[in-house]
C-alpha positions in Angstrom: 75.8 -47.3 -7.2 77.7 -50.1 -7.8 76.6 -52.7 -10.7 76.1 -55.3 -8.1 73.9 -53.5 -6.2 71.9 -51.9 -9.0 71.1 -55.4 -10.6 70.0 -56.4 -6.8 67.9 -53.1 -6.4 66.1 -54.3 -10.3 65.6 -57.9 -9.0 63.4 -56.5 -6.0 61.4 -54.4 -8.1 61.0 -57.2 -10.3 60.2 -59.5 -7.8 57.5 -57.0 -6.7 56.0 -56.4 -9.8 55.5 -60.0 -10.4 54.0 -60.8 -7.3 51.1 -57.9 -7.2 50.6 -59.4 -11.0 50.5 -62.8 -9.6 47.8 -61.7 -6.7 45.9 -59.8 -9.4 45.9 -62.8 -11.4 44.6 -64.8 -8.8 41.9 -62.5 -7.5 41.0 -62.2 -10.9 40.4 -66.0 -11.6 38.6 -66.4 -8.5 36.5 -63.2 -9.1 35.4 -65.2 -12.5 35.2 -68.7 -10.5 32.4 -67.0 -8.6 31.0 -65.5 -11.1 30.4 -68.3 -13.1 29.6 -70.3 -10.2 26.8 -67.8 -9.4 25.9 -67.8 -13.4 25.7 -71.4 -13.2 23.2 -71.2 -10.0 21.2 -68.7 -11.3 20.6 -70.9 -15.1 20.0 -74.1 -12.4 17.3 -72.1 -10.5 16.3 -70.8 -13.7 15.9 -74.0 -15.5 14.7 -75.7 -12.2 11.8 -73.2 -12.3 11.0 -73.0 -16.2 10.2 -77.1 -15.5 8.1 -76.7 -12.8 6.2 -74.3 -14.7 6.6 -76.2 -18.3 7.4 -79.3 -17.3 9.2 -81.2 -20.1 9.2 -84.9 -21.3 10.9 -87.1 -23.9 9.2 -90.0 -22.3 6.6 -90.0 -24.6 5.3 -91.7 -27.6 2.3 -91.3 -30.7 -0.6 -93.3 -30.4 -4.1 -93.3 -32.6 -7.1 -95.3 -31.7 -7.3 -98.9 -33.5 -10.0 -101.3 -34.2 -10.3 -105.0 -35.3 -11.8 -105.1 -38.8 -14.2 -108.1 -38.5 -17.2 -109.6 -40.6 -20.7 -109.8 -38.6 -21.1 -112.8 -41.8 -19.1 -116.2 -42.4 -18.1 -117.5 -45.5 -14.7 -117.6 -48.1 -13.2 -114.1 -48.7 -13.6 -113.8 -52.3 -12.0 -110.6 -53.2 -9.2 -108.8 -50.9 -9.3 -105.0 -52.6 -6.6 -103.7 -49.9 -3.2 -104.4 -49.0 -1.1 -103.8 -45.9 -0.2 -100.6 -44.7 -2.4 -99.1 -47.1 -4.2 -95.6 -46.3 -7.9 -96.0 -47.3 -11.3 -93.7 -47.2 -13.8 -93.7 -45.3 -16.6 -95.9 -46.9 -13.7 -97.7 -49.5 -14.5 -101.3 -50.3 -12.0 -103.5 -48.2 -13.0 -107.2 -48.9 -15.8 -109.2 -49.8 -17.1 -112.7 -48.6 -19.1 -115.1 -50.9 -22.2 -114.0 -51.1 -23.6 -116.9 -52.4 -25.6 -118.9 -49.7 -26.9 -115.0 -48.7 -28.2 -114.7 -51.9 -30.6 -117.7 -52.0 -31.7 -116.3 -48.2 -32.4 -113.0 -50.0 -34.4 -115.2 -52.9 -36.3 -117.3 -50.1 -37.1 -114.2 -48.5 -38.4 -112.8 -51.4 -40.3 -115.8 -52.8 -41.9 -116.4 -49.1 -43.2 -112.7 -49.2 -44.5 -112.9 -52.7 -47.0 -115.8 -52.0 -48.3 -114.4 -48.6 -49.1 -111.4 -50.7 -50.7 -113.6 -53.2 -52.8 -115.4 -50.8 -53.4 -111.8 -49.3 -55.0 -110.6 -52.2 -57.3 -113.8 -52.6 -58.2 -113.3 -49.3 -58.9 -110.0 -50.0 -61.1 -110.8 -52.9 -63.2 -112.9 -50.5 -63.9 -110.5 -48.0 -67.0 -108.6 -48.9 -68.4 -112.1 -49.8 -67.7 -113.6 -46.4 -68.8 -111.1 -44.7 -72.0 -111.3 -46.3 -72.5 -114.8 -45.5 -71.5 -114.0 -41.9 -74.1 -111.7 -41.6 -76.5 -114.3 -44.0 -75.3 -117.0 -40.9 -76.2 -114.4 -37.8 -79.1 -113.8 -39.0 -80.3 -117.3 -39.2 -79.4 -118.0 -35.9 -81.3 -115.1 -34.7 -84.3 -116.5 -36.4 -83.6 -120.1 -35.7 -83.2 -118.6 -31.8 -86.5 -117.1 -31.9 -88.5 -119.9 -33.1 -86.9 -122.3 -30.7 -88.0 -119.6 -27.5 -91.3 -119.6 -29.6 -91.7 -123.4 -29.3 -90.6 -123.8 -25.9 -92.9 -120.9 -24.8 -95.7 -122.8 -26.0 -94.7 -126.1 -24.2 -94.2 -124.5 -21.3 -97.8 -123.2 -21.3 -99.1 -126.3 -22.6 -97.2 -129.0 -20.3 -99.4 -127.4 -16.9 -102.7 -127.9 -18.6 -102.1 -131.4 -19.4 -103.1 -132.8 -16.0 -105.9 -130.7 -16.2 -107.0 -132.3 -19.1 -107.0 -128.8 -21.0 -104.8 -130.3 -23.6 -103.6 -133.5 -25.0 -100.8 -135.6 -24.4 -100.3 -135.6 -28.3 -100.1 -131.6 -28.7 -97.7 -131.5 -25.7 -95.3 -134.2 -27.2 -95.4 -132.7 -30.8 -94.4 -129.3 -29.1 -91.5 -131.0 -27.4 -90.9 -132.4 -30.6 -90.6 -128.7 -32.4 -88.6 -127.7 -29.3 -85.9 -130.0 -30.3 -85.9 -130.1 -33.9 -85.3 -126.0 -33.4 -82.7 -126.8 -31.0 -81.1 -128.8 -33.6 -81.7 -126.1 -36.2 -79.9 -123.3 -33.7 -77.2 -125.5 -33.5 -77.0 -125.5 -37.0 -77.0 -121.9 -37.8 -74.1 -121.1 -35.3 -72.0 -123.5 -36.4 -72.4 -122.0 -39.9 -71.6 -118.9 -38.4 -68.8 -120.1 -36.7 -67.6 -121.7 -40.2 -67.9 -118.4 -42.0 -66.3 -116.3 -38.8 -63.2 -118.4 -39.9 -62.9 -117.9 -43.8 -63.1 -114.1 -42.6 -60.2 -114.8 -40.0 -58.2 -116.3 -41.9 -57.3 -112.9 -44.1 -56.6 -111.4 -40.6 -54.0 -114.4 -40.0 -52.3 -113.8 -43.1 -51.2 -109.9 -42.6 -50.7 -111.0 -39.2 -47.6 -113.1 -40.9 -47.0 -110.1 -43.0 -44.9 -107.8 -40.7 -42.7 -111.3 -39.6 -42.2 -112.3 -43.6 -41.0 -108.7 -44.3 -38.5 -108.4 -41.6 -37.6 -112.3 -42.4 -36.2 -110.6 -46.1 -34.9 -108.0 -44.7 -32.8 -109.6 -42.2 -31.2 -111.7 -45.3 -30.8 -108.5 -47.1 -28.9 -107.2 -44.1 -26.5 -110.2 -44.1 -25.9 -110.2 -47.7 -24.7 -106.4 -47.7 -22.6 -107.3 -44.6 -20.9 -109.9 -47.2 -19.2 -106.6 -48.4 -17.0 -105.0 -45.8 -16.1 -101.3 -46.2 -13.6 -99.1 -43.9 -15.4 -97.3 -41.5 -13.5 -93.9 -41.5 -9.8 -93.1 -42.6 -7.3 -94.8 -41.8 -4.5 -97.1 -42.2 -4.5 -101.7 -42.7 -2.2 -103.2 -40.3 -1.6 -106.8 -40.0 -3.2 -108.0 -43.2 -1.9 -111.3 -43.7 -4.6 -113.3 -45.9 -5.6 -113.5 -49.4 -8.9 -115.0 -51.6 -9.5 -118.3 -50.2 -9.4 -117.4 -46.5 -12.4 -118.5 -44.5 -14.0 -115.3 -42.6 -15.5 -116.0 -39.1 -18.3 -113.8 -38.0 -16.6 -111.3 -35.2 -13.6 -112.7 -36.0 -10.6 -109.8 -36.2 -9.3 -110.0 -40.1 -6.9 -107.5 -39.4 -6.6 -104.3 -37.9 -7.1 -100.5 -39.0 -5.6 -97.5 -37.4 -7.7 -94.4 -36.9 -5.6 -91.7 -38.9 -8.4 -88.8 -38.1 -7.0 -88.2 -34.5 -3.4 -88.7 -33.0 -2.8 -88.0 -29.5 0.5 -88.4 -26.9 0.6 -90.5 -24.3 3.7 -88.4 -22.3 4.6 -89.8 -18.9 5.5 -87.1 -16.4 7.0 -87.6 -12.7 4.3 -87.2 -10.7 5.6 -83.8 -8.9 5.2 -81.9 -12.0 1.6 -83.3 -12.6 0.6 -80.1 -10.0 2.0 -78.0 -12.9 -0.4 -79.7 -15.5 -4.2 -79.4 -16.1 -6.5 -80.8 -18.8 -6.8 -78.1 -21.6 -3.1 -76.6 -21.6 -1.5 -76.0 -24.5 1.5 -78.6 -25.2 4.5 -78.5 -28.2 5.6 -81.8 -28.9 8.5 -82.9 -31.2 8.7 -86.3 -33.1 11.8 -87.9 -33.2 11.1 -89.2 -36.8 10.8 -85.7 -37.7 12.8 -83.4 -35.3 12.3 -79.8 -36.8 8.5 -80.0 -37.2 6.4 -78.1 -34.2 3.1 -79.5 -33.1 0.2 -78.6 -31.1 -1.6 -80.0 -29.0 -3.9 -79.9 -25.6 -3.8 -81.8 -22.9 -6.9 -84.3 -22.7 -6.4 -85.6 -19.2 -4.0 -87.2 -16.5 -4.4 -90.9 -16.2 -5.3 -91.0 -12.0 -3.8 -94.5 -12.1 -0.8 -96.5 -13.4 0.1 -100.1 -12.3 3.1 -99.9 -9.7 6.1 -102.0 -10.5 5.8 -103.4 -6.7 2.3 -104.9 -7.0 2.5 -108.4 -7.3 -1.1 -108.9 -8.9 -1.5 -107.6 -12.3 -4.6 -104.7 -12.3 -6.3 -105.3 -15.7 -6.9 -101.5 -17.5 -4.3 -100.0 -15.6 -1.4 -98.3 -17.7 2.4 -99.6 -17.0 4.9 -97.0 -17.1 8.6 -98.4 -16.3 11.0 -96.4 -13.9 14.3 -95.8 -15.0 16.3 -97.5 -12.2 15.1 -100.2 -10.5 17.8 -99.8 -7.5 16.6 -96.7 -6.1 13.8 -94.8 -5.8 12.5 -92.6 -7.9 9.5 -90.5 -8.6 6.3 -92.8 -10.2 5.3 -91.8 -13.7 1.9 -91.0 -15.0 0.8 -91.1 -18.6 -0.9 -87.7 -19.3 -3.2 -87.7 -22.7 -2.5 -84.8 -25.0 -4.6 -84.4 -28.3 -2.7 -83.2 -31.5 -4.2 -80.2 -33.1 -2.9 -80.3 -36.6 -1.3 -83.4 -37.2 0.5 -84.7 -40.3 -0.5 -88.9 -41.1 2.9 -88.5 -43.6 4.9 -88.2 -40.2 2.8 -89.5 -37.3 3.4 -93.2 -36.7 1.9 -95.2 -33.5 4.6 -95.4 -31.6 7.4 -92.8 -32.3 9.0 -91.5 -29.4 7.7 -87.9 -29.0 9.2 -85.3 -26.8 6.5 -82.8 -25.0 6.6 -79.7 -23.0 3.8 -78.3 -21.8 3.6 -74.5 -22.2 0.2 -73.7 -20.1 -2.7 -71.6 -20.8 -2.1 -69.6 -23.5 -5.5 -68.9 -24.6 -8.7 -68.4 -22.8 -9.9 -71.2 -20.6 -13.4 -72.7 -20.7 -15.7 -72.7 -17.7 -15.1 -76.5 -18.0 -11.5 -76.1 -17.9 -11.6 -73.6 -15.1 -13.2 -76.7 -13.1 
């Protein structure tokens, strides 16, 4: 064969080689194409369904309960023992309010109570002698009765025989005469009677007053012990901004205290994955302040209203939970309420964004939650 020939007779060969490699090649990147196109459906469908069934949030943030810390007394803060964003007990002293003017209530009180008991005890002393003289005053009215219905028994028989000339006019008007002056003497006797019946009632009176005197002292005992304002349960100042000198009002907010004895997180979920979610799931939530600490917690409940962005009246109560586009429409948000388990007051702060995935029933459910 001839050179020329021979190098044509390689170039073919060549030619051909390279072109089944270039077709392998091909198929070969398209075989992987699909492959990781069908790799990349599958993880989709995958992830799709691992939501549905744990449906996942970072639209979520920490929240504790919070009170107003107010006096039920007014007066000058005398003493501020806290400061804020301190952490205090349960039962820790956090102010006090003169409790001067409370004081002399308490002495009042005190001084009012004293003489009723005095004059209690006189009474007392008297009793047994006024009631004799109440029975020493019922008796002479009995007596003083008796004699009068004597008297006018005897007039009335005597004032028939007069015409008769059986008696005289002088024995009828000196009976008349006895009638009267017993009268008189009846009269007499009951309003003794009457006079003693007081001087007993008067010792009733005074324990009558008793019971209102006593409550009287402790009512100003009460109000000076509210002059001294402890925290009700552990927790955390926020928003102290006063100092001795400050004039308390009573039921007037001094400044607020977080609850630190239970956390919770309010987690907003679409509302197609709230089908997915029941009260008494478990949850896993993850603080952004603090990223590679796990916590537990169980779903409390599912708010079954939120105020809707196109309501043009405000609804009072209702929760607010802002869509992320305002130009189309997306699915509403609801908060759902999901108590922490084991939560740590160093790293939970009202507020921080928390990011929550609901993991189901993982434990056996109550009769309640079965409902």
């Amino acid at each position: 064969m001839k050179p020329a020939q021979k190098e044509r007779t390689d170039l073919a060969v060549g030619s051909g080689i390279d072109s089944a490699q270039g077709r392998w090649k091909r198929f070969l990147i398209l075989l992987l194409s699909v492959a990781i196109l069908g790799l990349a459906v599958v993880l989709s469908v995958l992830a799709w369904n691992l939501n549905e069934r744990h449906p996942r949030t970072d639209d979520g943030v920490a929240r504790a309960n919070v009170i107003g810390i107010a006096p039920r007394v007014f007066g000058p803060i005398i003493k501020v023992n806290v400061s804020d964003n301190q952490f205090v007990r349960g039962g820790d002293l956090l102010f006090e309010i003169d409790p001067a003017d409370f004081q002399l209530n308490v002495d009042r009180a005190k001084a009012a109570l004293d003489a009723l008991d005095e004059q209690i005890v006189t009474a007392k002393s008297q009793d047994a002698q006024l009631k004799f003289q109440i029975k020493a005053a019922e008796a002479a009215v009995r007596q003083a009765t008796a004699e009068r219905d004597q008297a006018a028994d005897t007039l009335h028989r005597l004032e028939p025989l007069l015409p008769k000339a059986f008696t005289t006019r002088e024995q009828v008007d000196e009976a008349r005469t006895k009638v009267a002056s017993l009268d008189a003497e009846v009269a007499q006797a009951n309003e003794k009677l009457n006079q003693a019946r007081v001087a007993v009632s008067a010792l009733a009176t005074l324990q009558a007053q008793r019971p209102g005197t006593v409550a009287a002292l402790g009512t100003a005992q009460l109000e000076l012990s509210y002059t001294r304002i402890y925290a009700p349960f552990d927790g955390q100042v926020i928003g102290l901004n006063i100092s001795e000198g400050a004039y308390a009002h009573a039921g007037v907010e001094v400044f607020s205290f977080l609850d630190s004895r239970r956390w919770y997180v309010l987690a907003n979920f679409r509302e197609r994955e709230l089908q997915s979610i029941r009260p008494g799931m478990e949850a896993e939530v993850y603080l952004l302040s603090d990223p590679e600490r796990r916590f537990q917690g169980v779903v409390q409940g599912i708010s079954p209203a939120v105020q809707s962005q196109e309501d043009d009246v405000e609804i009072k109560g209702l929760p607010f939970v802002k869509r992320d586009l305002n130009w189309v429409r997306i699915a509403q948000r609801f908060p759902v309420r999901i108590e922490i388990e084991n939560p740590d007051p160093k790293v939970f702060r009202m507020g921080t964004t928390a990011v929550t995935t609901i993991l189901g029933f993982t434990r056996p459910r109550t009769d309640q939650e079965k409902q």
